[in-house]
N, C-alpha and C positions, 0 to 999 in steps of 0.2 A: 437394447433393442435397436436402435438409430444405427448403432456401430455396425451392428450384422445389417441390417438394412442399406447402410453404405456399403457394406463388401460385396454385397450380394448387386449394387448395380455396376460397382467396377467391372463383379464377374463377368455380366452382361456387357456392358460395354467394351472388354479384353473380347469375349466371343464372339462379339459381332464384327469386328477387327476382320477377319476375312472375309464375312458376309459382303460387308461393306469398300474391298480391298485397299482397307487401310489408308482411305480419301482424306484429304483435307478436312472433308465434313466429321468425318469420324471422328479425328484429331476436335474438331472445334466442338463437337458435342461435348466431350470431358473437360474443356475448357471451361467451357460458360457453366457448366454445370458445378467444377470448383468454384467456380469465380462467385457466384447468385450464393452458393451454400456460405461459400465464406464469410459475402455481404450479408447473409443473415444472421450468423454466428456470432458477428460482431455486434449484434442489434441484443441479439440472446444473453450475450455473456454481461453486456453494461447492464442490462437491466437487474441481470441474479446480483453482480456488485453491490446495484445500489439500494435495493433492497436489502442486503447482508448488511451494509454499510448503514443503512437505515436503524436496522438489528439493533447493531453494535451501538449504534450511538443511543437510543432508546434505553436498551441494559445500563449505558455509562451514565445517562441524564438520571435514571432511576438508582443507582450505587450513589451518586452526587446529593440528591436528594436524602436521602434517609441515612447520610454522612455527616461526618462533622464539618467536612468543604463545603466552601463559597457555593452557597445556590446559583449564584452568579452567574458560573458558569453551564447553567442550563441551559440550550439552547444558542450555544456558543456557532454550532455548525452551519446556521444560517445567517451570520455576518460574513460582512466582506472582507477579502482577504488579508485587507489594509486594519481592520478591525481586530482579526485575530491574531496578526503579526505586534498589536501595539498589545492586547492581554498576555500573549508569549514573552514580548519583551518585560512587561512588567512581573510574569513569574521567573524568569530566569533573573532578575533585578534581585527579587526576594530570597530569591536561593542562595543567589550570591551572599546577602548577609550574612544571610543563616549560616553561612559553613565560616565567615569570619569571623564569627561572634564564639564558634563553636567553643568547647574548652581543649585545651592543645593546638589548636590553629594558627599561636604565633610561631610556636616550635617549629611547627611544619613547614611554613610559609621558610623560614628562615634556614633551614634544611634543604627545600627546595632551591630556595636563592643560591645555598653553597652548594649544592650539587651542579647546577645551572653553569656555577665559577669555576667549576672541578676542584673545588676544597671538598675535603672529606670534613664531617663533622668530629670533635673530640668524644669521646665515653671517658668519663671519671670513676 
């Protein structure tokens, strides 16, 4: 409804184009008139964001929750960004073990290394 309501005053404003013989004024009428719409638009769209984002984060507090994960991280999204940067560091920390602990992980590693060297590995 907005959409056709915007076309419908371009149309008006294209028709008034000779009423108005195509002035300055005319010109600055569609200006300010994008301009105000945009500046509101931009008020419009953060707020649907952060509401969605609210959403989002709510569903994820609630799957966290009635999960086998850290409660911990409930309510992660209201620290600072120094805070969540040092819980990120510490889960990328633990990830990290986890995949060298893994089983075949020395293989790989060492696979890696000689592909890295341009050694092809042997098959027996």
């Amino acid at each position: 409804m907005t959409f056709i309501l915007c076309i419908a005053l371009i149309a008006v404003w294209g028709f008034s184009g000779p009423v108005l013989a195509f002035s300055e004024t005319w010109q600055l009428i569609i200006n300010t008139s994008t301009t105000i719409i945009t500046f509101l638009m931009v008020f419009l769209i953060q707020n649907t964001q952060n509401r969605d984002g609210a959403a989002v984060q709510a569903k994820l507090d609630e799957l966290v929750r009635v999960s086998t994960a850290k409660n911990s991280f409930i309510g992660i999204d209201l620290l600072t960004a120094t805070e969540v940067e040092e819980i990120r560091s510490t889960c990328e920390a633990a990830v990290a073990r986890a995949q060298i602990n893994r089983p075949g992980a020395k293989r790989r590693r060492r696979k890696e290394r000689n592909m890295a060297d341009g050694k092809e590995e042997k098959r027996y």
